[in-house]
N, CA, C and O atoms as a MOPAC input file, in Angstrom:
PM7 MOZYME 1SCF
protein

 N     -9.16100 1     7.19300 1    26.67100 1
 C     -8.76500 1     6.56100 1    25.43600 1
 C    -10.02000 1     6.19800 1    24.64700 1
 O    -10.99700 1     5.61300 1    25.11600 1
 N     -9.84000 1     6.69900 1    23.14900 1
 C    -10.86500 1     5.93000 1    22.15000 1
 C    -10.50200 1     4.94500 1    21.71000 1
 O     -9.29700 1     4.78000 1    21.52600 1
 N    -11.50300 1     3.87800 1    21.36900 1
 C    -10.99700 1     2.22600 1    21.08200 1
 C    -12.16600 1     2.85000 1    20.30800 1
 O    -13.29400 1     3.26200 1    20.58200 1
 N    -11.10200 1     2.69100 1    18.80600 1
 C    -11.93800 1     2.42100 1    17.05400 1
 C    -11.92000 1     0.96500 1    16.33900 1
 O    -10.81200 1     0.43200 1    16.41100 1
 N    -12.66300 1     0.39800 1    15.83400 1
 C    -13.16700 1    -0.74200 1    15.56600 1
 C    -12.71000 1    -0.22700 1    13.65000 1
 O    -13.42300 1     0.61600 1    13.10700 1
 N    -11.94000 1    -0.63100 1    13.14900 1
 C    -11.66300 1    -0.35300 1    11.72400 1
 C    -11.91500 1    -1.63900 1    10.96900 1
 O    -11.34400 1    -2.62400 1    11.43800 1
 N    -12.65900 1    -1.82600 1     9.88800 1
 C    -13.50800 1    -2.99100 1     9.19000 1
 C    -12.63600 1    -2.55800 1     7.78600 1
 O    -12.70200 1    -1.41100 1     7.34200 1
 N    -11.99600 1    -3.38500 1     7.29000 1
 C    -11.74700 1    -3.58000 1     6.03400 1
 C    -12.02000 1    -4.55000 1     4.71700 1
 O    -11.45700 1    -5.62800 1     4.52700 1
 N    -12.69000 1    -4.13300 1     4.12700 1
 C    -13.16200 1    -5.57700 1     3.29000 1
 C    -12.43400 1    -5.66300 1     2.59500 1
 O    -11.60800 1    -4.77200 1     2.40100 1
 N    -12.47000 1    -6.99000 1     1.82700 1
 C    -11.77200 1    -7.26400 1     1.07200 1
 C    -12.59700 1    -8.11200 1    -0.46600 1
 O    -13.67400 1    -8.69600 1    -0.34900 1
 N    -11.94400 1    -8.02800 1    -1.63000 1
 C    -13.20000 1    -8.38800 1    -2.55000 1
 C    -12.78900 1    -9.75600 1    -2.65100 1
 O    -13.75300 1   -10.45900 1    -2.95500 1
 N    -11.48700 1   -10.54900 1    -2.48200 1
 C    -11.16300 1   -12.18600 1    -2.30200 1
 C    -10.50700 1   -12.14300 1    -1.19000 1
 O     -9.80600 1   -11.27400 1    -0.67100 1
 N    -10.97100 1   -13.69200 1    -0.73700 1
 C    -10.45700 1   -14.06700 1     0.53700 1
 C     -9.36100 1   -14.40600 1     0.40900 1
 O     -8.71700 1   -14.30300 1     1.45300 1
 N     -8.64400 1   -14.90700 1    -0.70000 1
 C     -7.06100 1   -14.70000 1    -0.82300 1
 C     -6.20900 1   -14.02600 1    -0.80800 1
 O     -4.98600 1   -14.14500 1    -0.72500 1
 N     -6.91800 1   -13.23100 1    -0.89500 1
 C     -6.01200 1   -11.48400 1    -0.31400 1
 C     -5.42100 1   -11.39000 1     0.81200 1
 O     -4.51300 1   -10.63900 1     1.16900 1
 N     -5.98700 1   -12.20100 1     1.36400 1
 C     -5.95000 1   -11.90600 1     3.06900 1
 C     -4.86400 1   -12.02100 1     3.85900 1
 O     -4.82700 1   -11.68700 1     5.04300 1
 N     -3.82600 1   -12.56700 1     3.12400 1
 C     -2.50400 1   -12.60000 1     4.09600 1
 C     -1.65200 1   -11.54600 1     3.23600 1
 O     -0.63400 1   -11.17000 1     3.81700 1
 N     -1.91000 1   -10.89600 1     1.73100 1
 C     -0.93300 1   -10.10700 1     1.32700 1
 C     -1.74600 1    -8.77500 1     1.83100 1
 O     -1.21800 1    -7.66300 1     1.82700 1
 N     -3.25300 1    -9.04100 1     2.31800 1
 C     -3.31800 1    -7.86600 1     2.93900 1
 C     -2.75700 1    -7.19900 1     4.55400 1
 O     -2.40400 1    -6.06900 1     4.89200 1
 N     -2.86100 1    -8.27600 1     5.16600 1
 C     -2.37500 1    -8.22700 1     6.80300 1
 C     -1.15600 1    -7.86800 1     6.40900 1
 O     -0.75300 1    -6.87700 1     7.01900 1
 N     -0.54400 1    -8.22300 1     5.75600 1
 C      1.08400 1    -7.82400 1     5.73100 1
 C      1.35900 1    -6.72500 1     5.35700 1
 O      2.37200 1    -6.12800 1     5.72200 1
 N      0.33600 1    -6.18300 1     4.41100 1
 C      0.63100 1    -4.52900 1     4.56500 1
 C      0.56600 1    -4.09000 1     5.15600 1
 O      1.41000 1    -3.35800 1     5.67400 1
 N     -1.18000 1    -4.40800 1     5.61000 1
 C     -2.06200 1    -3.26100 1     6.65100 1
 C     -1.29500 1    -3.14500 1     7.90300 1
 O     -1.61100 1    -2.19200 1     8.61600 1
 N     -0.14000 1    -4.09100 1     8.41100 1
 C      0.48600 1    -4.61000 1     9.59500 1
 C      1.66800 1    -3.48600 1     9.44400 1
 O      1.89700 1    -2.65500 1    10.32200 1
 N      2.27900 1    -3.56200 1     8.39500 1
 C      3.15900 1    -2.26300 1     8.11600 1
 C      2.47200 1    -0.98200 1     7.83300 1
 O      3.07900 1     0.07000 1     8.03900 1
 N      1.69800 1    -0.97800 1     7.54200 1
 C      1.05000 1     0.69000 1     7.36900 1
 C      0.71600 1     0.69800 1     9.34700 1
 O      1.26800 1     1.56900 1    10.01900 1
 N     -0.17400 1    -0.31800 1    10.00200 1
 C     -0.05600 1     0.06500 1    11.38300 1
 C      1.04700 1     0.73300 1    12.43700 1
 O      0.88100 1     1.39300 1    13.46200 1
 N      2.18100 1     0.30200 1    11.77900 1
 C      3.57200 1     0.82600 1    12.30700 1
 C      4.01200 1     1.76800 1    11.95700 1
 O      4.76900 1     2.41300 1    12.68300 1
 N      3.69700 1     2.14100 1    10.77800 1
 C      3.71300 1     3.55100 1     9.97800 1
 C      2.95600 1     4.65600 1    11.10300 1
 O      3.31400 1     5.69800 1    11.65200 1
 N      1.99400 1     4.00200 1    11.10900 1
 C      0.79300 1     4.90400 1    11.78000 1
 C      1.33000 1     5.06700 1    13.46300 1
 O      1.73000 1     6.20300 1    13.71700 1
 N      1.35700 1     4.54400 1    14.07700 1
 C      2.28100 1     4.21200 1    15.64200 1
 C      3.59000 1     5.33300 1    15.45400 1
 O      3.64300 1     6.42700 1    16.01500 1
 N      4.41000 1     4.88500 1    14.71400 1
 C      5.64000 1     5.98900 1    15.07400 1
 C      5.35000 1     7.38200 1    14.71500 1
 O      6.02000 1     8.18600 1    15.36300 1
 N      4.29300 1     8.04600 1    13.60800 1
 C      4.28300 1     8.82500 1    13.05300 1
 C      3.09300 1     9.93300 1    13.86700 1
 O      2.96200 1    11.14800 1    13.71700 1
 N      2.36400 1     9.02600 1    14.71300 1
 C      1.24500 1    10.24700 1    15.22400 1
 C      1.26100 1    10.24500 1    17.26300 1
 O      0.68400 1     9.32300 1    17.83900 1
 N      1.62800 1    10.82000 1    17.68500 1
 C      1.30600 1    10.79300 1    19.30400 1
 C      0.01300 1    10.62100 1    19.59100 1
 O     -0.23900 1     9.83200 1    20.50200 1
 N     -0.69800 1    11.05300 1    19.15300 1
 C     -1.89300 1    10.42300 1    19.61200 1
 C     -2.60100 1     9.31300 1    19.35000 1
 O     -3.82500 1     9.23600 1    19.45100 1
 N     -1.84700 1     8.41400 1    19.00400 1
 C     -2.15800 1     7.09900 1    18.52700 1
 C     -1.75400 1     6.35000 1    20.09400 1
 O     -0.80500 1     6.78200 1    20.74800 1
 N     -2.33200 1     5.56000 1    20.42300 1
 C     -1.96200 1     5.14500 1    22.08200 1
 C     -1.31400 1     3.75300 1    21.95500 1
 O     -0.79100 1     3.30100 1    22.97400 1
 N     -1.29100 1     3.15900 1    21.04000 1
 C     -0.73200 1     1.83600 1    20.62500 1
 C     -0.75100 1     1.06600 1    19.62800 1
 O     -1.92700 1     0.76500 1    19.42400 1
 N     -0.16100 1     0.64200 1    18.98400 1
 C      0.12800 1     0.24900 1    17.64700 1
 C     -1.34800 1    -0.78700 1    16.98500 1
 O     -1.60100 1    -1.99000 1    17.04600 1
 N     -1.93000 1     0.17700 1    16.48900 1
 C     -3.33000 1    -0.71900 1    15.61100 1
 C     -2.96400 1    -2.34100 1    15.71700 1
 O     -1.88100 1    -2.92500 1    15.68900 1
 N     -4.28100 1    -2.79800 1    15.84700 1
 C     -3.51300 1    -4.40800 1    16.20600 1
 C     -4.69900 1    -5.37400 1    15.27000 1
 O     -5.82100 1    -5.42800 1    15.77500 1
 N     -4.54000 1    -5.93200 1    14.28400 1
 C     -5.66500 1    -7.02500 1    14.11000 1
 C     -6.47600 1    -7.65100 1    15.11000 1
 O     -6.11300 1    -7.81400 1    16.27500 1
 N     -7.25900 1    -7.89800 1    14.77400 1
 C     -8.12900 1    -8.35100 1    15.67700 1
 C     -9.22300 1    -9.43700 1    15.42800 1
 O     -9.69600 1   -10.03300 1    16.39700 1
 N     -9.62800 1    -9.70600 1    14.18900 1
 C    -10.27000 1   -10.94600 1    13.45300 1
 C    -10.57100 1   -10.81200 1    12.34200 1
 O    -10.10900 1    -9.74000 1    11.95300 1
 N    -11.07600 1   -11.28300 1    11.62200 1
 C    -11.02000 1   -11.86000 1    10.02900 1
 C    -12.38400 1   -13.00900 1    10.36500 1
 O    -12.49100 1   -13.92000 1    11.18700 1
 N    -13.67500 1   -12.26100 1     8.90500 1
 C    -14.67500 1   -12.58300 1     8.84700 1
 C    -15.19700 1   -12.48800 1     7.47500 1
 O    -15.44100 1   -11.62200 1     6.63500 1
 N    -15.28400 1   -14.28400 1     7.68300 1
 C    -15.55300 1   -14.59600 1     6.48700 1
 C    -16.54400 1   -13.86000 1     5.52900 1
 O    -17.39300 1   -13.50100 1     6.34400 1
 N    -16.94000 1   -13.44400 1     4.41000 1
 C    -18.16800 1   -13.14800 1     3.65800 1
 C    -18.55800 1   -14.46500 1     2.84500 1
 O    -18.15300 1   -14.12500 1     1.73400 1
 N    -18.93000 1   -15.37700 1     2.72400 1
 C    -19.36900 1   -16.70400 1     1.94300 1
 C    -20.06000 1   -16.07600 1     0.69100 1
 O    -19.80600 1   -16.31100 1    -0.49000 1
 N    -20.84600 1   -15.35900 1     1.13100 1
 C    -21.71700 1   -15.09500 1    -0.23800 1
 C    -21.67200 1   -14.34300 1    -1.14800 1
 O    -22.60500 1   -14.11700 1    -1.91800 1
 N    -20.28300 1   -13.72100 1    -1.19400 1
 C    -19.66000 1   -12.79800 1    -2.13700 1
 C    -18.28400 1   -12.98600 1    -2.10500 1
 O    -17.59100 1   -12.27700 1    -2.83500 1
 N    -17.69400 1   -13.93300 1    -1.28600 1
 C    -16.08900 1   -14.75900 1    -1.98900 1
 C    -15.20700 1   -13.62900 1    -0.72900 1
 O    -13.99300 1   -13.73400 1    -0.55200 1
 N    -15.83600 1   -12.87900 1    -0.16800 1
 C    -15.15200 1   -11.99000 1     0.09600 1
 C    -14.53500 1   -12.29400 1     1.79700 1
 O    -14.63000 1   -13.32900 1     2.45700 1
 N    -13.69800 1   -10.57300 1     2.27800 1
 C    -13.39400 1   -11.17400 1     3.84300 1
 C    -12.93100 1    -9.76400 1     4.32100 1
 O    -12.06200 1    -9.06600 1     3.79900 1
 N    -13.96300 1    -9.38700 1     5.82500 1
 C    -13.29500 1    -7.98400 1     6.31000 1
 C    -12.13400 1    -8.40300 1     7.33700 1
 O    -12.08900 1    -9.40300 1     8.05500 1
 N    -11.47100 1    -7.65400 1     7.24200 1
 C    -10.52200 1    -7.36500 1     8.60100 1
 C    -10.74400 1    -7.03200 1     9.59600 1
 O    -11.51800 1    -6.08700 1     9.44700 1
 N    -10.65200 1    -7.11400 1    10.14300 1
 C    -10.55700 1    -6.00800 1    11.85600 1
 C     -9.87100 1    -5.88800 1    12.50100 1
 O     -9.45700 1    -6.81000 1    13.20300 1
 N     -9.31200 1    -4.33200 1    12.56600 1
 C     -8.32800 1    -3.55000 1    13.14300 1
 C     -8.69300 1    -3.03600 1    14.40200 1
 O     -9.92200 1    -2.96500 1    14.36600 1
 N     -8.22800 1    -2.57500 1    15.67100 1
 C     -8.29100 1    -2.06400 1    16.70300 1
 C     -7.46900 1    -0.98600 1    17.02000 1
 O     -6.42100 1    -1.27800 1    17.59700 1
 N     -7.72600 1     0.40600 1    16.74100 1
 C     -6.88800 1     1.49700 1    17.13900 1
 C     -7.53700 1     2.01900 1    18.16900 1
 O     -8.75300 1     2.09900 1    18.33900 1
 N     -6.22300 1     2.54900 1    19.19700 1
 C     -6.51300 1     3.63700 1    20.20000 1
 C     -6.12900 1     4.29600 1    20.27400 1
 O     -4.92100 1     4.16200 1    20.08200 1
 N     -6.54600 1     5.56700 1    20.57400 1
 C     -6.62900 1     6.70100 1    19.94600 1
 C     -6.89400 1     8.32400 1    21.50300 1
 O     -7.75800 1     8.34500 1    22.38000 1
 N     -6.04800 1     9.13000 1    21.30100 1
 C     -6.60600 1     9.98500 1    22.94800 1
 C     -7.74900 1    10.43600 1    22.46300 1
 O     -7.94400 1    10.44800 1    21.24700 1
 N     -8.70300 1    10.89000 1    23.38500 1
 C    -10.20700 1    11.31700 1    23.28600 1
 C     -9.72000 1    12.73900 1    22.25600 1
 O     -8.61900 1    13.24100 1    22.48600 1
 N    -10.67400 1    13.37000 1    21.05200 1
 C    -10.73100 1    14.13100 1    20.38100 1
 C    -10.16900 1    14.05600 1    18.94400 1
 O    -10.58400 1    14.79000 1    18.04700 1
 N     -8.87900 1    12.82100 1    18.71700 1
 C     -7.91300 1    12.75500 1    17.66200 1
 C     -8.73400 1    11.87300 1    16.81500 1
 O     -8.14200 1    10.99000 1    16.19500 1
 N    -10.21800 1    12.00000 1    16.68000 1
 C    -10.80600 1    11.09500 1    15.37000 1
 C    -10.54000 1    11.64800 1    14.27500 1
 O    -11.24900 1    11.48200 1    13.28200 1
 N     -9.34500 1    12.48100 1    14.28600 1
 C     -8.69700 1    12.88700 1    12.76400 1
 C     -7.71500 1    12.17500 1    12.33200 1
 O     -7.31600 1    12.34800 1    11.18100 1
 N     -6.95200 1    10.94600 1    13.42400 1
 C     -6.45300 1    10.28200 1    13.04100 1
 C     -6.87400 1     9.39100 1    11.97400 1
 O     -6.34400 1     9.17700 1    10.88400 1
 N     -8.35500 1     8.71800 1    12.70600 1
 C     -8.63200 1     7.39000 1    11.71300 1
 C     -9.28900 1     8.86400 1    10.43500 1
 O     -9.16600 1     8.41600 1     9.29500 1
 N     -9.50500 1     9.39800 1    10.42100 1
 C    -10.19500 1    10.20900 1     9.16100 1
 C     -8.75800 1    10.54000 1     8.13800 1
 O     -8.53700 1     9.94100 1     7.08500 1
 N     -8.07100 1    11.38200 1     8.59200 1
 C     -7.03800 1    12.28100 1     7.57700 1
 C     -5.86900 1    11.00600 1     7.45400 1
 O     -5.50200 1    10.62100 1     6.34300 1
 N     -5.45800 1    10.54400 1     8.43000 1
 C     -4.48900 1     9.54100 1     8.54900 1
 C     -4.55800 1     7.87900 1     8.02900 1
 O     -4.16700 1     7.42300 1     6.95400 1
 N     -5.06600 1     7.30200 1     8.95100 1
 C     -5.62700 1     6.28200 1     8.84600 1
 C     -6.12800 1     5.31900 1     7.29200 1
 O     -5.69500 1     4.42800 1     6.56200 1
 N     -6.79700 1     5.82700 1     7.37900 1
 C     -7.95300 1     5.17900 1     6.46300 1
 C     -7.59000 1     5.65300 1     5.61500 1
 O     -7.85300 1     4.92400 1     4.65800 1
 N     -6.97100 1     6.71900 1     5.23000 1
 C     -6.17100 1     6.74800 1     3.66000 1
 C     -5.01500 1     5.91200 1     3.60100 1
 O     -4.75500 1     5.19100 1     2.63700 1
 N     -4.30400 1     6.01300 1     4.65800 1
 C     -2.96600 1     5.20600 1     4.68400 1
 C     -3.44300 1     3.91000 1     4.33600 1
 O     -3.01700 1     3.49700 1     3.25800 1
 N     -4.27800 1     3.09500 1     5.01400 1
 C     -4.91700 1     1.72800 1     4.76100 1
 C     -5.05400 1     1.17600 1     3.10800 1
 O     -4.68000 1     0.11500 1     2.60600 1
 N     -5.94000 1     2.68300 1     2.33700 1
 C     -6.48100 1     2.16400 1     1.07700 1
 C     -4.85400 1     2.49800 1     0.36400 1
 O     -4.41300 1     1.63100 1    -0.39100 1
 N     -4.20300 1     3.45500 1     0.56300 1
 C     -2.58600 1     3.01200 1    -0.65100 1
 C     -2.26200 1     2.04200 1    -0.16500 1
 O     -1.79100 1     1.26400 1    -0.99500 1
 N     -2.28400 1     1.54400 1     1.17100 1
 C     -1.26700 1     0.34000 1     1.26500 1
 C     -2.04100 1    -0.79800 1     0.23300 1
 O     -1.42300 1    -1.40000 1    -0.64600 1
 N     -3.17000 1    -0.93800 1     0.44100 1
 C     -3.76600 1    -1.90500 1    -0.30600 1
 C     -3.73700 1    -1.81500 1    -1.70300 1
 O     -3.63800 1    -2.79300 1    -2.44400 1
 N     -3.82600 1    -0.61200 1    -2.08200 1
 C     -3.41300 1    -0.28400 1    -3.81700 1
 C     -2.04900 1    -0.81700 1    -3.97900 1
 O     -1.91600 1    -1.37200 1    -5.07000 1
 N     -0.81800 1    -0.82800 1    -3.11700 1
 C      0.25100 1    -0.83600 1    -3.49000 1
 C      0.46800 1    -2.20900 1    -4.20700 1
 O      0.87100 1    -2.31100 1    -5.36600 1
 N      0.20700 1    -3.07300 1    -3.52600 1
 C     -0.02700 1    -4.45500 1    -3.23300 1
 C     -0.91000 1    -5.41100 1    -4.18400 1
 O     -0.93800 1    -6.63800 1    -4.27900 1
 N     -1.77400 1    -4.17700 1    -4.99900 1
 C     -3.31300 1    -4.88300 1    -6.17300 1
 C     -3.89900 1    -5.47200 1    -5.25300 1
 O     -4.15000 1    -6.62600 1    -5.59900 1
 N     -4.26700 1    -5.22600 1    -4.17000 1
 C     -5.31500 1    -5.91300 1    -3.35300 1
 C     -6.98900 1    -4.69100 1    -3.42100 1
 O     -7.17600 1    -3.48800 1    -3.23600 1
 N     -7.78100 1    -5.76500 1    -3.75300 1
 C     -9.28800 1    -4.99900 1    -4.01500 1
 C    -10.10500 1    -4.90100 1    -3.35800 1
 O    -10.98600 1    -5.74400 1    -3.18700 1
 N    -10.02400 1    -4.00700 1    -2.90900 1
 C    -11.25600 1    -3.56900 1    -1.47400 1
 C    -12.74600 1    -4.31200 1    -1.89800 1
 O    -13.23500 1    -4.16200 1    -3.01800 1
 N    -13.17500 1    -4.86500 1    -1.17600 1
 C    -15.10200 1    -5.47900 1    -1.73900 1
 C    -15.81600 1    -4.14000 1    -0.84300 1
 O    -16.98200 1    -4.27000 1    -0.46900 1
 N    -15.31600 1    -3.29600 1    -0.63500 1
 C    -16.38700 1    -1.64600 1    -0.59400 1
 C    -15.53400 1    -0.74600 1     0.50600 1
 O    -14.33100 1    -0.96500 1     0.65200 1
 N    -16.11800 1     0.13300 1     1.16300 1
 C    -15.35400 1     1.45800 1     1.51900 1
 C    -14.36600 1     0.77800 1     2.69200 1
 O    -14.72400 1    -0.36700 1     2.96900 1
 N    -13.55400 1     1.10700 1     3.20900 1
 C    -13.38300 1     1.09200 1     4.77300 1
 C    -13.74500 1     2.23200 1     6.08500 1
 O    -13.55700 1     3.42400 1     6.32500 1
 N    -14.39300 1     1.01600 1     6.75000 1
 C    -15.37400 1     2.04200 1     7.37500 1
 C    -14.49500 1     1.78800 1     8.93100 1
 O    -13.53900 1     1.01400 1     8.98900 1
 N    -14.99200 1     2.56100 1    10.12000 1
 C    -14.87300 1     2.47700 1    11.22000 1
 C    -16.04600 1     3.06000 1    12.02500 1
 O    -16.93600 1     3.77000 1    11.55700 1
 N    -15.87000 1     2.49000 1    13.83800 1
 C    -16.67200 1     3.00100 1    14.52600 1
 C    -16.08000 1     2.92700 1    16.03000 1
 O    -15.39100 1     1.97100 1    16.38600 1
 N    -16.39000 1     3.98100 1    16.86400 1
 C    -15.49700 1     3.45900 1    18.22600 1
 C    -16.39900 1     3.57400 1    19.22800 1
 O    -17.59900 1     3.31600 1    19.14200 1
 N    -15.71800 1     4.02500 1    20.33500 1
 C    -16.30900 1     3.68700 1    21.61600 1
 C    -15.30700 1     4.29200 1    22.50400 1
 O    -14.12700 1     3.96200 1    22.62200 1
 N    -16.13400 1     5.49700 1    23.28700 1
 C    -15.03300 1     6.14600 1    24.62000 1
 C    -15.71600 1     5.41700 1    25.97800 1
 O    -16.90300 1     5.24700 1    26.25600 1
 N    -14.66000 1     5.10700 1    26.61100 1
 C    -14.79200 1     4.55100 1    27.82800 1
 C    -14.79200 1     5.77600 1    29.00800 1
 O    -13.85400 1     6.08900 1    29.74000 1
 N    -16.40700 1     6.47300 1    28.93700 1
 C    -16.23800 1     7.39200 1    29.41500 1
 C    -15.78300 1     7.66300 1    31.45000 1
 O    -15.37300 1     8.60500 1    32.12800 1
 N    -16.13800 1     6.35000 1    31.68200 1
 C    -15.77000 1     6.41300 1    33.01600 1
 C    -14.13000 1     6.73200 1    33.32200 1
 O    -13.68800 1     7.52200 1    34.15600 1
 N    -13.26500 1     5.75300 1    32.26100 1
 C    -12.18400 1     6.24000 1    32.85500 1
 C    -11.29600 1     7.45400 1    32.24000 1
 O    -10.29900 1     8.05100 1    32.64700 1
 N    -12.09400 1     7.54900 1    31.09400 1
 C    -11.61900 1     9.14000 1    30.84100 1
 C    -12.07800 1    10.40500 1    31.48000 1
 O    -11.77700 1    11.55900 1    31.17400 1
 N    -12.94100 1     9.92900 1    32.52000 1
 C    -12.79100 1    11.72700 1    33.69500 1
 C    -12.28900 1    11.15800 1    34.57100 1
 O    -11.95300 1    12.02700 1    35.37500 1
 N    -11.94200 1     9.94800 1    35.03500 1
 C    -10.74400 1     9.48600 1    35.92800 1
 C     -9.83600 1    10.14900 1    35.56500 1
 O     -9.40200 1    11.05200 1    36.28100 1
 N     -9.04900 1     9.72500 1    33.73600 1
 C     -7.75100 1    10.29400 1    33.45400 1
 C     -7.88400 1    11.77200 1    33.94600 1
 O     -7.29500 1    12.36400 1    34.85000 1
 N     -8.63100 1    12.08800 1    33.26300 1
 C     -8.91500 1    13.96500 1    32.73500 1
 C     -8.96000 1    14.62200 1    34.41900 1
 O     -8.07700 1    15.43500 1    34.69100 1
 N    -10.04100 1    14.24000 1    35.57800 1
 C     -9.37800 1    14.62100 1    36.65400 1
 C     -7.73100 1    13.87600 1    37.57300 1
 O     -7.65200 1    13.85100 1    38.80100 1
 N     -7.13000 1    13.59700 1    37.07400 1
 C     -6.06000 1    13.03100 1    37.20500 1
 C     -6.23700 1    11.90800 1    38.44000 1
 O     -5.26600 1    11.39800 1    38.99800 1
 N     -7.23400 1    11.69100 1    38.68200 1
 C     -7.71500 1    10.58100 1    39.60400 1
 C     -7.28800 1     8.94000 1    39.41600 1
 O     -7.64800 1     8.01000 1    40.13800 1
 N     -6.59300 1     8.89400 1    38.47200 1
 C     -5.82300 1     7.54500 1    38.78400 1
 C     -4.64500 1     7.20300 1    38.49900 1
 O     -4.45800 1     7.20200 1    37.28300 1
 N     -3.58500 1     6.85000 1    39.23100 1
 C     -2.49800 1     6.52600 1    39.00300 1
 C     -1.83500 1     6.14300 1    38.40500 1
 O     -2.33200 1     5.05600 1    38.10900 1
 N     -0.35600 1     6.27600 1    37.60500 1
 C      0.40000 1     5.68800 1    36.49600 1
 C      0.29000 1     4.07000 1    36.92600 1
 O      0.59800 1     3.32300 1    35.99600 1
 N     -0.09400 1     3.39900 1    38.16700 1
 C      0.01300 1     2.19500 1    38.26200 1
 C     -1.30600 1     1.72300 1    37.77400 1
 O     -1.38900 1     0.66100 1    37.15600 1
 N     -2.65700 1     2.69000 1    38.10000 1
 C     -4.21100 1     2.38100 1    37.86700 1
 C     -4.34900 1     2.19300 1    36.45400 1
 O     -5.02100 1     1.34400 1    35.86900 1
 N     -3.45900 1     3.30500 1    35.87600 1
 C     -3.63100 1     3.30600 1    34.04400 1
 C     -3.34300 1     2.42100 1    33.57600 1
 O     -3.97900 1     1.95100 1    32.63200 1
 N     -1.92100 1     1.69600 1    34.24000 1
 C     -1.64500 1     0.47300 1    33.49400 1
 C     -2.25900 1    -0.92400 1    33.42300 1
 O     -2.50500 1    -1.70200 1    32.50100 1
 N     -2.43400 1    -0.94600 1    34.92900 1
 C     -3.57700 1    -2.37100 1    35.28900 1
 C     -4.81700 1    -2.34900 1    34.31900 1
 O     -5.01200 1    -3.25000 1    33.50300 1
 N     -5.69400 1    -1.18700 1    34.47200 1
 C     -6.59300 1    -0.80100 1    33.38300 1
 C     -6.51400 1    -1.17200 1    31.62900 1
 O     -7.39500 1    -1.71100 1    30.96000 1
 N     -5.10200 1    -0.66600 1    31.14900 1
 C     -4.50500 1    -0.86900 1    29.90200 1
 C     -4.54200 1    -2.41300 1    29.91800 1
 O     -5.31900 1    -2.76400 1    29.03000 1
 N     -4.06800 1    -3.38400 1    30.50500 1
 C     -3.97100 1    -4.37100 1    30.36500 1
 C     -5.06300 1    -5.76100 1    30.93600 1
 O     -4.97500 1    -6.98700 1    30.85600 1
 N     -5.99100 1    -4.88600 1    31.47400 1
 C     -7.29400 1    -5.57700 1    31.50600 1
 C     -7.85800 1    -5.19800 1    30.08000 1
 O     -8.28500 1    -6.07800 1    29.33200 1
 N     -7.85000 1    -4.10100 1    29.78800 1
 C     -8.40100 1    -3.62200 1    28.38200 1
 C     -7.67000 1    -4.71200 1    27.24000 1
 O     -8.33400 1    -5.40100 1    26.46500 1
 N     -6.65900 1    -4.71000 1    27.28700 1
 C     -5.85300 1    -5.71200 1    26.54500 1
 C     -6.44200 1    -7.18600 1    26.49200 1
 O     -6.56300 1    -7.78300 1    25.42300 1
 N     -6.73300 1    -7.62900 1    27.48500 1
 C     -7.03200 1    -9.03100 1    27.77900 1
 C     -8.33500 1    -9.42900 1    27.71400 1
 O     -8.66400 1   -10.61100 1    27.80700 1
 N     -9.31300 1    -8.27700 1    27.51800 1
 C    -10.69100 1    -8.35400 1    27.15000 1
 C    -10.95900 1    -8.64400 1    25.43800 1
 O    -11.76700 1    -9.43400 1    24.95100 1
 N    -10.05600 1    -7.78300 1    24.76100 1
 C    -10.02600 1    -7.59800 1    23.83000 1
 C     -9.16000 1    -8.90700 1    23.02200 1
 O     -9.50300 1    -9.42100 1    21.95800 1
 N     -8.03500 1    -9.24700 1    23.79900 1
 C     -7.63300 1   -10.52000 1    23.52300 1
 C     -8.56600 1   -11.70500 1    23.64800 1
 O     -8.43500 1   -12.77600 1    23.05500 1
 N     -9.49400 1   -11.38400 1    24.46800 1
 C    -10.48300 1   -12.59200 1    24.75300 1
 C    -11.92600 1   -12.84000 1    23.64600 1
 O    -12.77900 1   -13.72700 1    23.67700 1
 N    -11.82700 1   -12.12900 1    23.08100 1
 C    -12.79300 1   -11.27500 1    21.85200 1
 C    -12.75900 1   -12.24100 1    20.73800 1
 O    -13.33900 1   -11.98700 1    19.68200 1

């Protein structure tokens, strides 16, 4: 699994709850519509900018190893209409960056760990990230 780190700015910090409420529905958009999406994009924190009024988001998608066409073709366009829909003003691009956890993807890939190993795994992954 790829774990993508998606940064959304925003140009006012008042935006910020008519933006989650999109971006939260475009995430579900994104979940039912692609299989290789591994679990429904999830917020993840909100950071302040003080010195320009502003505030990014942070999204957490996972993603199977190779589908970084999700956050490219999919994703990140879906993100900026939702935010157009809404008059919410980006304060600059939306960017992303991830991270393969390469140990347990040649676990997966040689089928070396169990539907019970994947899940314990999934949900330590969960709880790290909850701890974040």
């Amino acid at each position: 699994m790829v774990t993508n780190y998606v940064s959304v700015p925003l140009r006012k910090v008042a935006d910020e709850q008519a933006a989650r409420d999109v971006l939260d529905r475009a995430a579900i958009e994104l979940d039912q519509l692609v299989e290789a999406v591994q679990d429904r994009p999830s917020f993840e924190s909100s950071i302040p900018l003080p010195a320009s009024g502003g505030v990014v988001l942070r999204y957490v998608v996972h993603v199977l190893p190779g589908a970084r066409w999700v956050m490219d073709e999919i994703f990140v366009p879906l993100l900026k209409r939702s935010l157009e829909s809404v008059g919410v003003e980006r304060g600059g691009e939306i960017t992303y960056f991830y991270m393969n956890d390469m140990a347990h993807f040649r676990q997966l890939f040689h089928r070396d760990l169990s539907p019970d190993a994947i899940e314990r795994w999934r949900k330590e992954e969960d709880e790290a990230l909850a701890a974040n």
